[in-house]
C-alpha positions as CSV (number, residue, x, y, z in Angstrom):
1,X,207.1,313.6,158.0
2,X,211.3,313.7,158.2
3,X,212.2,316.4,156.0
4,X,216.0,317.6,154.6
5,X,217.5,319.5,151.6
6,X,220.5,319.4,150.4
7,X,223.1,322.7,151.4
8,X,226.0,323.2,149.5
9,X,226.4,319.3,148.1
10,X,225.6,318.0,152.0
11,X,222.4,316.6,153.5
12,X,220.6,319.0,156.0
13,X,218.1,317.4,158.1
14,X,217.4,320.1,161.1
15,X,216.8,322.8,158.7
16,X,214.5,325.9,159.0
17,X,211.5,325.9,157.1
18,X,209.6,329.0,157.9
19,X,210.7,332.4,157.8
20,X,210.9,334.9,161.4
21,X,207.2,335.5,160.7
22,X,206.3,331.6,160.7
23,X,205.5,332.4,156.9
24,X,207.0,328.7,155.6
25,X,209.8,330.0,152.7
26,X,209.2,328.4,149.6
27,X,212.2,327.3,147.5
28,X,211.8,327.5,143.9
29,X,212.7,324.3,141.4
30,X,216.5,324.9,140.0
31,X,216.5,322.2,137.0
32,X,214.4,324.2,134.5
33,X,216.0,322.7,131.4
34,X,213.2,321.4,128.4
35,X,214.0,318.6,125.7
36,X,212.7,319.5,122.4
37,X,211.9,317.6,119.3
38,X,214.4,319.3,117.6
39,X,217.2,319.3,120.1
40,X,217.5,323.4,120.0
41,X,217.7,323.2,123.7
42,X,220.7,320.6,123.9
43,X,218.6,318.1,125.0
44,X,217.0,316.2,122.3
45,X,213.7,313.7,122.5
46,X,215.0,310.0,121.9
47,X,213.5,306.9,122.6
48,X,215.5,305.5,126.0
49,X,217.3,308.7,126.3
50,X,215.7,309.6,129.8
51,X,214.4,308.3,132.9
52,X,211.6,309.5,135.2
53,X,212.2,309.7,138.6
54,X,208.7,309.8,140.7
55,X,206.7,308.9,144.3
56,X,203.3,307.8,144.4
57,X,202.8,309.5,147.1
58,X,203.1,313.0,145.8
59,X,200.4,313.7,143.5
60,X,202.6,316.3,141.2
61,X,205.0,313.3,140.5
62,X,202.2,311.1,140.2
63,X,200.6,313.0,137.8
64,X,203.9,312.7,135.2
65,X,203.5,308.8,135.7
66,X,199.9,309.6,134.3
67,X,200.9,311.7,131.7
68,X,203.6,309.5,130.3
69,X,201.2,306.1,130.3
70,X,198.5,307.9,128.4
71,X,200.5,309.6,125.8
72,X,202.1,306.1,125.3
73,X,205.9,306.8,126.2
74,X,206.0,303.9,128.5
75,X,209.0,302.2,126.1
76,X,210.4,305.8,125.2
77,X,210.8,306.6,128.8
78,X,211.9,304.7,131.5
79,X,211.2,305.2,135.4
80,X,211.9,304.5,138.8
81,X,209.9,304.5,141.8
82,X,211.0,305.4,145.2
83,X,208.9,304.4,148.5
84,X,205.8,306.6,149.0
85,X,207.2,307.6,152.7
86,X,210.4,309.7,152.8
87,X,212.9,308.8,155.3
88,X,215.1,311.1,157.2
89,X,217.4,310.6,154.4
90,X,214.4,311.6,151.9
91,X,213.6,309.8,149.4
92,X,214.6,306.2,148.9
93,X,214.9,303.4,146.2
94,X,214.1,299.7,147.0
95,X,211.9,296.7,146.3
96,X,209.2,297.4,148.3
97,X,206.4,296.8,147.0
98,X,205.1,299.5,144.8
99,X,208.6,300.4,144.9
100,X,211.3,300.3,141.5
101,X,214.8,300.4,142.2
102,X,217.2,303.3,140.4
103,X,218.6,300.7,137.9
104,X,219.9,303.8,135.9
105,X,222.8,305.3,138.3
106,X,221.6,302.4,140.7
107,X,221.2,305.3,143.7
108,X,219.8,304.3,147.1
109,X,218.8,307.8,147.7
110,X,217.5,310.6,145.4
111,X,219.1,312.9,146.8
112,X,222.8,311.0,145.2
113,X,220.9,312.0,141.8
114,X,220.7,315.9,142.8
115,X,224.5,315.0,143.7
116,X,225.7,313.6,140.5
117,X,223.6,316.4,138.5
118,X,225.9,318.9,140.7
119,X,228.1,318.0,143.3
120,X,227.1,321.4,145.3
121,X,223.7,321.3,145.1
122,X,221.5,323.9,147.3
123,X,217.8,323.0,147.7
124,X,215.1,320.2,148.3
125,X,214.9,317.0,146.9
126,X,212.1,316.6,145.0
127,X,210.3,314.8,142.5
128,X,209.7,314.2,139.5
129,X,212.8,314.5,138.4
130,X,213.5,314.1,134.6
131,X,217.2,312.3,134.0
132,X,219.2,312.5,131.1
133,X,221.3,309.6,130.7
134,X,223.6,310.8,127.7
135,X,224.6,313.8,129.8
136,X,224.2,312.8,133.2
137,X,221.9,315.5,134.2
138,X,218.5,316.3,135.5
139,X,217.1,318.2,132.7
140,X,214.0,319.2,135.0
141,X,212.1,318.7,138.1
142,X,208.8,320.7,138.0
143,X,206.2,318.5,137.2
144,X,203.9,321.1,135.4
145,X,206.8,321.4,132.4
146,X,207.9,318.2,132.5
147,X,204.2,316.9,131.8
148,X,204.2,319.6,128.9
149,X,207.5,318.1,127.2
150,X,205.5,314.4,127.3
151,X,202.2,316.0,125.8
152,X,204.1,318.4,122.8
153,X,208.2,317.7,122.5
154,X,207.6,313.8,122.9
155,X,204.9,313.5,120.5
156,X,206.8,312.3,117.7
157,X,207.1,309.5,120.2
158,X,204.0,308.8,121.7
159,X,201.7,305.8,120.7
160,X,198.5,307.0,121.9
161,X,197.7,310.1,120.2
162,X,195.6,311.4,123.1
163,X,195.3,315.9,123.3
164,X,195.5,316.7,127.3
């Protein structure tokens, strides 16, 4: 599978994933941001305030998809879909089928959402990523605390009162 991450705001396609040892070097997440219901965190919950970006072929994105359909925040919080196979260019928007175009900042590539987040960007591409569109940031893009923020911060705008 064609893998890149982005160095210093440019993509990086021939780059070293494993360590002198062979040990593969593990890059941690940089968007750690949460939303609250209360907004303490500078990002507040609002209905249409953020967008969900995911692949259905990576189970951890997939399983924010899941989360957000069964707590009900389908209208609260949109989402794109980008193909399930990454391209040399990593991830990428389209109508293929199964596929849902970036109609938010109508990117062809993900990685021009890591770009507009911050222009000098340092690390993989990955998804999910959680986009605010008031700011123009990713507030976050580890699945396991984005799923928390749709189960307890967006509660107040769920429609299926489901515990997980």
């Amino acid at each position: 599978m064609p893998s890149g991450m982005m160095i210093q705001g440019r993509w990086i396609t021939n780059w070293n994933k494993q360590d002198q040892s062979g040990k593969f070097e593990e890059i941690p997440t940089t968007f750690r941001e949460r939303v609250t219901a209360d907004g303490s965190s500078g990002f507040k919950v609002e209905a249409g305030r953020y967008h969900l970006y995911v692949s259905l072929g990576c189970p951890w994105a997939q399983r924010t998809l899941i989360i957000r359909e069964l707590k009900g925040l389908n209208e609260a919080i949109s989402a794109s879909i980008v193909e399930p196979i990454m391209s040399d260019q990593g991830w990428s928007f389209s109508n293929a089928q199964g596929a849902f175009p970036d109609w938010v900042n109508h990117a062809q590539y993900l990685q021009e959402i890591y770009l507009k987040a911050n222009p000098k960007y340092t690390g993989r591409v990955t998804v999910p990523v959680l986009w605010d569109r008031q700011t123009q940031m990713i507030v976050n893009n580890e699945s396991r605390e984005i799923m928390r923020m749709f189960d307890v911060e967006f509660a107040v705008l769920a429609t299926q009162n489901i515990d997980l």
